[in-house]
C-alpha positions as CSV (number, residue, x, y, z in Angstrom):
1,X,-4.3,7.9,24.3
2,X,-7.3,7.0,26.5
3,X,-9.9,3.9,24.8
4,X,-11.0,0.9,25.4
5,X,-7.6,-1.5,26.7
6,X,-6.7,-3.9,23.7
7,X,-8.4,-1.6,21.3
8,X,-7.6,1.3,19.0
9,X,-8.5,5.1,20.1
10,X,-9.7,7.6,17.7
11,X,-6.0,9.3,18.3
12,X,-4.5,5.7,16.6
13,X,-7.0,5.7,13.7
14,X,-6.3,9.2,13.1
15,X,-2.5,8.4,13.2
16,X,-2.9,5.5,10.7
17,X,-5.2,7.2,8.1
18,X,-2.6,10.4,8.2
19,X,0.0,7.6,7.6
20,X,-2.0,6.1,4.9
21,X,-2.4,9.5,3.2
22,X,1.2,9.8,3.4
23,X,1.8,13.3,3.2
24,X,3.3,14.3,6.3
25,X,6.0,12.7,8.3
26,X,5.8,10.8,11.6
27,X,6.8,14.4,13.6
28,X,4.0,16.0,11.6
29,X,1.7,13.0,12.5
30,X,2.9,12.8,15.8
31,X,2.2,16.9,16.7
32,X,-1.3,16.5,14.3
33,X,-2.8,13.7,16.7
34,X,-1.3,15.7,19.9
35,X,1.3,12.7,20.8
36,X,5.2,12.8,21.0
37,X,7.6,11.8,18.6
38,X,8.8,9.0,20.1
39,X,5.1,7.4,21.4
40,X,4.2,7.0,17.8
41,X,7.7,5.6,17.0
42,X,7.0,3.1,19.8
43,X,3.4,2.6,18.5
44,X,4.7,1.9,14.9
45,X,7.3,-1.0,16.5
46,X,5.4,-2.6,18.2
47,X,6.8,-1.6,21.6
48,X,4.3,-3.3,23.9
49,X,6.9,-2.1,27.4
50,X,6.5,1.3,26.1
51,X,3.6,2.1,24.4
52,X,1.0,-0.3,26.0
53,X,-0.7,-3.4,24.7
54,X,-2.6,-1.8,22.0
55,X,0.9,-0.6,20.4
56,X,1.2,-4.5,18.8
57,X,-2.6,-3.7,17.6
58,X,-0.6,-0.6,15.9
59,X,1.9,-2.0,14.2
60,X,-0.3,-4.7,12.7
61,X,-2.0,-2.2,11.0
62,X,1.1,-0.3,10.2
63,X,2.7,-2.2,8.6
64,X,-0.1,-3.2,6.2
65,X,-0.5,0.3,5.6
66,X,3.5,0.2,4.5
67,X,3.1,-2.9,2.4
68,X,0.2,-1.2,0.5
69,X,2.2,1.9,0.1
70,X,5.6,-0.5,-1.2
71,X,3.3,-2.1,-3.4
72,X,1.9,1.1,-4.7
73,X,5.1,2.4,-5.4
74,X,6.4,-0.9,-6.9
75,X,3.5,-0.6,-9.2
76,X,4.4,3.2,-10.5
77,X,8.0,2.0,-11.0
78,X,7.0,-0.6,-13.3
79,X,4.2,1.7,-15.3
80,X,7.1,4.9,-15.2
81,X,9.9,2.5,-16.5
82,X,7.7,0.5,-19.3
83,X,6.5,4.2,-19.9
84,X,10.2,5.7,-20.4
85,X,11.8,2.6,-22.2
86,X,8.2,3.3,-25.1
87,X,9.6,7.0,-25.3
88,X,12.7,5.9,-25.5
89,X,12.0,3.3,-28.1
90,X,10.0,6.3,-30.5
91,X,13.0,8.2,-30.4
92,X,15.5,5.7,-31.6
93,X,13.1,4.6,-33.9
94,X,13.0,8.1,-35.6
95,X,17.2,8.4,-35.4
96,X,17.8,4.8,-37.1
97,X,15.7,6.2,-40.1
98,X,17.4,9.1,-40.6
99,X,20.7,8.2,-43.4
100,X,23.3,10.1,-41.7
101,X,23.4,11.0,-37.9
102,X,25.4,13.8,-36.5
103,X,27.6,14.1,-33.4
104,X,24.1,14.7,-31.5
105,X,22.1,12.1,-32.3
106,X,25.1,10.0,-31.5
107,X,25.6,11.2,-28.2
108,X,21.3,10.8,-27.7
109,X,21.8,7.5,-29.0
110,X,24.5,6.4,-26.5
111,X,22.8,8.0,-23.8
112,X,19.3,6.3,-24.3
113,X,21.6,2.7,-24.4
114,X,22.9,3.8,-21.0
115,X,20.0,4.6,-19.5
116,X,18.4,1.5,-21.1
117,X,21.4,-0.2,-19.4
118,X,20.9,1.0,-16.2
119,X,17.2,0.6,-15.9
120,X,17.4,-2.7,-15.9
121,X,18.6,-5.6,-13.2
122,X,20.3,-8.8,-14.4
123,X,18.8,-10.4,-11.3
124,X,15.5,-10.1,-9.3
125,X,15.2,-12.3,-6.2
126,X,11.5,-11.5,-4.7
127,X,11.6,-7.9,-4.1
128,X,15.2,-7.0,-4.6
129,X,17.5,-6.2,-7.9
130,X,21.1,-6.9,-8.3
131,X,23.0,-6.2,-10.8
132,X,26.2,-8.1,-12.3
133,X,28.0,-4.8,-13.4
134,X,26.6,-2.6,-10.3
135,X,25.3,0.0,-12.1
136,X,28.3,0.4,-14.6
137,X,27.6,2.0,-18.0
138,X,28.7,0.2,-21.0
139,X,32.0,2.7,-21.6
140,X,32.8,2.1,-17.6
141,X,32.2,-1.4,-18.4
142,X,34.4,-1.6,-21.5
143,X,37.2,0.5,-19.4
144,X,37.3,-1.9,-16.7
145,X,37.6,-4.9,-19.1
146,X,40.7,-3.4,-20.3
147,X,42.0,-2.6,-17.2
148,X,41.9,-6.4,-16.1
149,X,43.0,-7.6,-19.3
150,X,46.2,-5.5,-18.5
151,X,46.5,-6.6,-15.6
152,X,46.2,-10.5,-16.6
153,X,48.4,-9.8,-19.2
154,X,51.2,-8.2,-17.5
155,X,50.7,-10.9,-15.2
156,X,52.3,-13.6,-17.5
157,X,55.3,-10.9,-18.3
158,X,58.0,-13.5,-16.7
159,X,61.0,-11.2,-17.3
160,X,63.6,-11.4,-14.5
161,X,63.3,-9.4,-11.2
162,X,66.7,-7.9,-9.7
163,X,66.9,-9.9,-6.5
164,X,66.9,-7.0,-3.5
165,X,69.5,-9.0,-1.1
């Protein structure tokens, strides 16, 4: 990619706006702007022994090209989740008035909780989510509270054990 040394060719800024439009992938990029595969791999690392000096120019704009796009889709998360858990909300709203609910609408009932349950991280440290039951529903849960509690309990069973010398 022939331009001015320290300085981004029309072939980069091509590469980056394709990027920024996001809908092809870095082989689709790569063949559109008429480089290899691997060039614009070493352009978007930052590999200055490889790609030149203008490949740490690249990356810089890269990667705020990626942050935008992470924040973007950070942002749609948030709007799609609020969005769901409203829907969500309207239809429990319209079972709990009902006076008797069938088999159905507790089966939609239980699976709303879940997803409810699901959707949403005990933890958030800066960008990432944890979760204290990792992604367990409430039955799965309950299951594996039993299963310790059997365990804990047939832990204190102190009956003799047949010696096996």
């Amino acid at each position: 990619m022939a331009g001015k040394p320290g300085q981004l060719s029309e072939k980069h800024w091509k590469a980056l706006a394709l990027f920024e439009e996001g809908n092809l992938s870095r082989k689709e990029i790569a063949e559109a702007i008429g480089v290899s595969y691997d060039y614009l791999s070493e352009l978007c690392s930052g590999d200055t022994s490889k790609a030149g000096q203008v490949a740490g120019l690249f990356k810089a704009e890269y990667l705020k090209i990626q942050k935008k796009h992470q924040e973007e889709t950070k942002l749609l998360i948030e709007e799609n989740t609020l969005s769901a858990q409203l829907a969500i909300k309207r239809v429990l709203d319209e079972l709990l008035l009902k006076k008797k609910l069938t088999s159905e609408d507790k089966k939609l009932i239980s699976m709303y909780t879940n997803a409810l349950a699901k959707c949403q991280p005990n933890v958030s440290v800066g960008s990432v989510s944890f979760s204290y039951v990792k992604g367990m529903t409430p039955e799965e849960l309950i299951h594996e509270f039993k299963r310790l509690k059997s365990i804990a309990e047939s832990s204190f069973d102190r009956r003799a054990i047949p010696d096996s010398e």
